[in-house]
C-alpha positions as CSV (number, residue, x, y, z in Angstrom):
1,X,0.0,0.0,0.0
2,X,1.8,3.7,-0.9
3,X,2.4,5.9,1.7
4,X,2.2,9.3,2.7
5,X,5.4,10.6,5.3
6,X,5.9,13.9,6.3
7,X,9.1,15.8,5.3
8,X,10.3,16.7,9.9
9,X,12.1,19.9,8.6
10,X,9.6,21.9,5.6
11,X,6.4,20.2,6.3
12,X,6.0,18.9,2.9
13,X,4.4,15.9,2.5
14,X,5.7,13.3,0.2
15,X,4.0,9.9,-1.5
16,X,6.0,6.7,-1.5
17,X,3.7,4.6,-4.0
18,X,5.7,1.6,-3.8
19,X,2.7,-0.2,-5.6
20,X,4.1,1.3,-8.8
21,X,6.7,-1.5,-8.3
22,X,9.7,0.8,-9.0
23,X,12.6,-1.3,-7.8
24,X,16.0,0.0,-7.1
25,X,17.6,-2.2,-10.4
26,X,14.7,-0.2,-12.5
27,X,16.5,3.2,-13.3
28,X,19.9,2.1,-14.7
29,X,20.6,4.5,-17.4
30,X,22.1,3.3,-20.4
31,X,26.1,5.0,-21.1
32,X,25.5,8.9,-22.5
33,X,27.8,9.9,-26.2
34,X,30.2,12.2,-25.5
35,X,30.1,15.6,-27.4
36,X,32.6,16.7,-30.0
37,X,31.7,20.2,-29.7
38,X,34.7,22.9,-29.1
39,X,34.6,23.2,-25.2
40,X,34.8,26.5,-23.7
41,X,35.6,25.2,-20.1
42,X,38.6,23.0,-21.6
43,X,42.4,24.1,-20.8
44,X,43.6,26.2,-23.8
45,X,39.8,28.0,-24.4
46,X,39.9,30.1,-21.6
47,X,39.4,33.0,-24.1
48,X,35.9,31.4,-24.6
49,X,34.9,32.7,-21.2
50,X,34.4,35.8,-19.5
51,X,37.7,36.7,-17.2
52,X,38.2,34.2,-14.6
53,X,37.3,35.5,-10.9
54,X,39.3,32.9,-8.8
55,X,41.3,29.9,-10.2
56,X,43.5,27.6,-8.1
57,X,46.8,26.8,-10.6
58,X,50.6,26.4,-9.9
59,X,52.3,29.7,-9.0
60,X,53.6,30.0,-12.7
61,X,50.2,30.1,-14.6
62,X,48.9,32.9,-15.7
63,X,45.3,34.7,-14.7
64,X,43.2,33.0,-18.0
65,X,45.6,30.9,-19.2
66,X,46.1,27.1,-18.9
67,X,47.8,25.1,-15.6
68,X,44.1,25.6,-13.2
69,X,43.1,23.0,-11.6
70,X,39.5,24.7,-10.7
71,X,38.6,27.7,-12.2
72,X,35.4,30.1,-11.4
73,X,34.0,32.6,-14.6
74,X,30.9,34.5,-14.6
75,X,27.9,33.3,-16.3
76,X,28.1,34.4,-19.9
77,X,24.4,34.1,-19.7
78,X,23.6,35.3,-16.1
79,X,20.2,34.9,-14.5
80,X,21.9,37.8,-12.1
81,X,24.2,40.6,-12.8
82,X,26.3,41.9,-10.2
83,X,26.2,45.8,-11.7
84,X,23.9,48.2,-11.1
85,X,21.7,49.4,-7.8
86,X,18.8,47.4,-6.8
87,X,15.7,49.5,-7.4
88,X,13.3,48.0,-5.4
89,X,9.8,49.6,-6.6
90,X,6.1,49.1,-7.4
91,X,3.9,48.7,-10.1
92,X,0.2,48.8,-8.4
93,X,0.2,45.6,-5.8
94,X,2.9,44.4,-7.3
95,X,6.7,44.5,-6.4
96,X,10.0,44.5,-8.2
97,X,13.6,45.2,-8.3
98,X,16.7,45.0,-10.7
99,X,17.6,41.4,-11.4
100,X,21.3,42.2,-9.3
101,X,22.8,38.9,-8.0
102,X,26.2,36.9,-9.2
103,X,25.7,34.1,-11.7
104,X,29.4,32.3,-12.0
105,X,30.6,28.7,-12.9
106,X,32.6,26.6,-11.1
107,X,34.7,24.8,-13.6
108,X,36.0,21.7,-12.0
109,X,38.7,19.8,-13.6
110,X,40.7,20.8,-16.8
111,X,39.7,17.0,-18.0
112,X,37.1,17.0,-20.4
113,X,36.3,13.4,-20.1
114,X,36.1,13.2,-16.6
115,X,33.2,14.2,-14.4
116,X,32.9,14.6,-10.8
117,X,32.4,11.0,-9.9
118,X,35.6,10.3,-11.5
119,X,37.7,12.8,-9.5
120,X,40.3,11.7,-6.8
121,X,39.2,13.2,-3.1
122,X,42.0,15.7,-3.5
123,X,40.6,16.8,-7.0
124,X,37.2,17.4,-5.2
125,X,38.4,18.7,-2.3
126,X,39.8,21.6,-4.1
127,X,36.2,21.8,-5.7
128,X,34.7,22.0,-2.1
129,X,37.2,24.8,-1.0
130,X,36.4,27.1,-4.3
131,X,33.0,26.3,-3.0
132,X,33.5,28.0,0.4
133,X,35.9,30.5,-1.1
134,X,33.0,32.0,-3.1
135,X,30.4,31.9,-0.2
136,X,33.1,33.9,2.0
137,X,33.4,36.4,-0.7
138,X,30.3,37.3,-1.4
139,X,28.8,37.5,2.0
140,X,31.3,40.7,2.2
141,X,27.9,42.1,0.3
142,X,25.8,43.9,2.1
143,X,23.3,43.2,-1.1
144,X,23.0,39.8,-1.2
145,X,21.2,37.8,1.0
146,X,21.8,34.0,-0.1
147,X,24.0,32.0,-2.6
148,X,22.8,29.1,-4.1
149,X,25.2,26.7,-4.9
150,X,24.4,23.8,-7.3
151,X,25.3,21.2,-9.9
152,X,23.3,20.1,-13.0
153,X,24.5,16.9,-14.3
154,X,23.4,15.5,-17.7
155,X,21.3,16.8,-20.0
156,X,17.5,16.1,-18.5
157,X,19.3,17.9,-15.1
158,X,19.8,20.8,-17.0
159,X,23.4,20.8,-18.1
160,X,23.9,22.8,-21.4
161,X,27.7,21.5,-21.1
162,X,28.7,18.4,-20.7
163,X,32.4,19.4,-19.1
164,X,32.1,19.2,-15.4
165,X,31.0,22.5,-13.9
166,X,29.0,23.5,-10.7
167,X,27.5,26.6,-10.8
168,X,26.5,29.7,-7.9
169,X,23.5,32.8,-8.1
170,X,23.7,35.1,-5.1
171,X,20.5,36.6,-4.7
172,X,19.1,39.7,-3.1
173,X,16.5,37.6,-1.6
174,X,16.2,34.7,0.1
175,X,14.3,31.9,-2.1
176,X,10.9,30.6,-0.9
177,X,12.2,27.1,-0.4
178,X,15.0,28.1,1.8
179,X,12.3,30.2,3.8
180,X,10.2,27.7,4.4
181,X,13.6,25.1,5.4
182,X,14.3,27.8,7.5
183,X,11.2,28.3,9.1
184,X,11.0,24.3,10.0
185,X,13.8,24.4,11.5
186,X,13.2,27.0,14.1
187,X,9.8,25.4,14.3
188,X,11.5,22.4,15.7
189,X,14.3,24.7,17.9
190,X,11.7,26.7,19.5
191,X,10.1,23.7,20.5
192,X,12.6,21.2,22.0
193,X,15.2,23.6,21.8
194,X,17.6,21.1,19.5
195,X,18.4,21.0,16.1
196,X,16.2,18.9,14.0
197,X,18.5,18.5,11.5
198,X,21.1,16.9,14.5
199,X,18.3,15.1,15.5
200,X,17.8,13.4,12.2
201,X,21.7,12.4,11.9
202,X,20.9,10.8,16.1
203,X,17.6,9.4,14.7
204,X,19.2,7.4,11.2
205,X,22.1,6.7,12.8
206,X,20.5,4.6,15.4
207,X,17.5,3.4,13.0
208,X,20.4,2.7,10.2
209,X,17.7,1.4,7.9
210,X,17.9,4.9,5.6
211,X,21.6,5.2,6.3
212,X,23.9,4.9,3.5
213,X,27.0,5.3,5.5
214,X,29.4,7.5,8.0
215,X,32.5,8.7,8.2
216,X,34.4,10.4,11.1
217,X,32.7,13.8,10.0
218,X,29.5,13.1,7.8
219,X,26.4,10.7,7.4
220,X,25.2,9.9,4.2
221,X,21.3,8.9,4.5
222,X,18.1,8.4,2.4
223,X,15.9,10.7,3.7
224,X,12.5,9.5,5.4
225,X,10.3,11.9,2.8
226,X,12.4,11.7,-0.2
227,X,11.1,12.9,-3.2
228,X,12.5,11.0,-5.9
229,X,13.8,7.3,-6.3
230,X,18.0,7.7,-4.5
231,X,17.3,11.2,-3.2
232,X,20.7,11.6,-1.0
233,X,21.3,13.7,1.7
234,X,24.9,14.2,3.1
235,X,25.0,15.8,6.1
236,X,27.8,16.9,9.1
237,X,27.9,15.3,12.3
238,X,29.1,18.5,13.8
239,X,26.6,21.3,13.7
240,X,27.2,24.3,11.8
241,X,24.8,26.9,10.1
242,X,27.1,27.7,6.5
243,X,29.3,25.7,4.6
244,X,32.2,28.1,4.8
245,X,32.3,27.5,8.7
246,X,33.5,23.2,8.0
247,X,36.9,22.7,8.9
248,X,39.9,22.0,6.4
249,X,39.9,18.6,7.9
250,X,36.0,18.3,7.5
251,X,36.4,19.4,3.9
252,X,39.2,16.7,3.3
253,X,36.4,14.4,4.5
254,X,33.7,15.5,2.9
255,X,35.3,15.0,-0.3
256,X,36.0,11.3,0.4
257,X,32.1,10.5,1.2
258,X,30.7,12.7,-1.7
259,X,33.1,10.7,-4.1
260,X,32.4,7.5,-2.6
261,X,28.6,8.5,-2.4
262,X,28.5,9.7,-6.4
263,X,30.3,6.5,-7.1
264,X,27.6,4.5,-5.2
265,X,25.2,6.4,-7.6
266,X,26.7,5.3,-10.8
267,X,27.3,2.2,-10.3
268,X,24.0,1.3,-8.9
269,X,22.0,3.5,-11.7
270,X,24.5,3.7,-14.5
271,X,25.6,7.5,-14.5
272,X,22.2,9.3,-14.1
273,X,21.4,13.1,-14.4
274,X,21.2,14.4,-11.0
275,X,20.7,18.0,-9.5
276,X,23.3,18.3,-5.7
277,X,22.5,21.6,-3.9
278,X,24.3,22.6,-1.2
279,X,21.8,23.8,1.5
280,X,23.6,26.6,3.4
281,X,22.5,29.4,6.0
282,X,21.9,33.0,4.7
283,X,24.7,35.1,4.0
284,X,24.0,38.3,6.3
285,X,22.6,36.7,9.3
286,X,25.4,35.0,12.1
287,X,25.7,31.1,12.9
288,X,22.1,29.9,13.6
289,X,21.6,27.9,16.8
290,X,18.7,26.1,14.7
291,X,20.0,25.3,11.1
292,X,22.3,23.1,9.9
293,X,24.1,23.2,6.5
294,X,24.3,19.9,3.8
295,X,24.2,18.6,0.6
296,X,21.2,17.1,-1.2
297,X,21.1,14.9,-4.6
298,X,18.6,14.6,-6.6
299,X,18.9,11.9,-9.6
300,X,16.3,12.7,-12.5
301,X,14.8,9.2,-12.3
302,X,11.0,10.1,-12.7
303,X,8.7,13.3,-13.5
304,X,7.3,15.7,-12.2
305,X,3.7,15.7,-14.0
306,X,0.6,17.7,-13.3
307,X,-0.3,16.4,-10.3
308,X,3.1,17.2,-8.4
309,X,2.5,20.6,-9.9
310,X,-1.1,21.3,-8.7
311,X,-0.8,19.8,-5.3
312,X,2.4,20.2,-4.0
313,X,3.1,16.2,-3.4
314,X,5.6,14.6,-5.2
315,X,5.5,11.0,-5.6
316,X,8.8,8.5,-5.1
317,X,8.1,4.6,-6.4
318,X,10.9,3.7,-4.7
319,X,11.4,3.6,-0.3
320,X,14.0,5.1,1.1
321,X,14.7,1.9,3.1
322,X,14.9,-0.5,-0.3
323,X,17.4,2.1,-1.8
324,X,19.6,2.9,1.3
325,X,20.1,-1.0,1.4
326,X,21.0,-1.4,-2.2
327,X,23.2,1.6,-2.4
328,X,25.1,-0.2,0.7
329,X,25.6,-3.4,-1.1
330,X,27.3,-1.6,-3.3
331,X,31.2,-2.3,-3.2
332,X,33.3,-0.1,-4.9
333,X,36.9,-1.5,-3.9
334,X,37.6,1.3,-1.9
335,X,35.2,2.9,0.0
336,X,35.6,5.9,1.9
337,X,33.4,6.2,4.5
């Protein structure tokens, strides 16, 4: 019989129709062709780009040249532009402003051929650390309130480009999603006076039946609502409100489990499209007693249809349980965490 559970942080309420008979083995994704296209993000093209804004390379490259390792460009099609004041005004009822925000790509290996999955934990460290770099600078502005930080891979995710890139857009207000997250959080503070989102790590790390697995730093879980078939959340043991707060050390872990966890992905679904968000506090406010910041990914198994649209509810063929337990049979060789 399907199911409705009830996402403990947002309130949203989620359907697990496991009558659909979606098993875990059902959304292997045949192997994607690679492009031949002339690459933009590849060593050699950095002309192809707007100038670079931060790049880690050895001390004798040159800004926009060859020799990075990660490299960060604006947009060249921004949703936000940095220029320009914010005009808040009306029209009637109705409100705007000037679109002002930042809109930049994280470009995150030279490689063309390899994607994030493939990267070595010191390659995505250094991926994790431009990450944070670019939070810390742009909270130095007072006009943006939140930076979303995100990566679209594959095509039905919404990558134009198939080199591996992550991308950021400050905002100058927060987005409704992160409100409400926000506002279930305190919910839960202001009534038992803990975080719920250190409750959840206590509560799946006890149950273990959604729990993917730990390191000394991180959890990796199935969340209890998911919303899609593998949704993964990674999460840090120790609390913290903003990504730019986590250790070097947690960092250098964090890189470990998101490799191992990606890798966990593929193998089990054959290199699917997926959407990873880092969820992190807004940037002008200080560490919040009731938030915690993580990472979510979203594989593109299913679709969002009319009904998800009209009511809210999104429906997941697949329970969290059946998934956590065949992404942990999963042996890579190696594993991290």
């Amino acid at each position: 019989m399907s199911e409705l559970r009830k996402d403990p942080v947002t309130g949203r309420w989620v359907i697990i129709a496991t009558e659909r008979s979606r098993r875990p083995t059902d959304f292997a994704v045949k192997e994607r062709p690679k492009a031949n296209a002339l690459c933009p993000f590849c060593p050699g093209n950095e002309e192809m780009t707007p100038p670079e804004i931060l790049a880690l390379r050895g001390s004798d490259g040159v800004p926009d040249g060859p020799g990075w390792r990660v490299r960060v460009v604006p947009n060249r099609y921004p949703a936000m532009r940095v220029e320009g004041p914010m005009g808040r005004r009306g029209l009637g009822m109705f409100d705007r402003m000037n679109g002002i925000g930042a809109h930049e790509v994280i470009i995150e290996t030279p490689d063309h051929a390899r994607q994030l999955a493939d990267l070595g934990a010191d390659e995505v460290e250094l991926v994790l650390r431009t990450f944070a770099a670019r939070l810390s600078d742009l909270r130095r502005d007072p006009r943006f309130r939140y930076v979303l930080l995100f990566k679209n891979h594959g095509s039905e995710a919404g990558a134009s480009l198939e080199h591996s890139h992550s991308q950021l857009i400050a905002t100058p207000i927060l987005p409704r999603q992160v409100v409400e997250e926000l506002e279930g959080a305190e919910r839960h503070y202001q009534l038992k006076e803990r975080c719920v989102y250190c409750d959840l790590i206590e509560q799946e790390r006890t149950d273990e039946v959604r729990l993917v697995c730990e390191s000394g730093a991180f959890v990796v879980v199935q969340p209890f609502a998911a919303r899609c078939p593998f949704e993964t959340w990674i999460l840090p043991k120790r609390h913290a409100s903003d990504l730019d707060a986590a250790s070097a050390t947690e960092l250098a872990d964090l890189a470990r489990v998101l490799g191992e966890t990606l890798g966990r992905l593929g193998s089990a679904l054959g290199d699917p499209a997926y959407n990873f968000i880092v969820h992190s506090g807004p940037l002008q406010e200080p560490e919040l007693v009731h938030y915690h910041w993580h990472l979510e990914i979203m594989p593109k198994l299913t679709q969002v249809a009319g009904f998800e649209w009209g009511s809210g509810f999104f429906i997941n063929p697949t329970a969290p349980e059946e998934a956590a337990a065949y992404l942990r049979a999963i042996s890579l060789g190696e594993e991290r965490c």
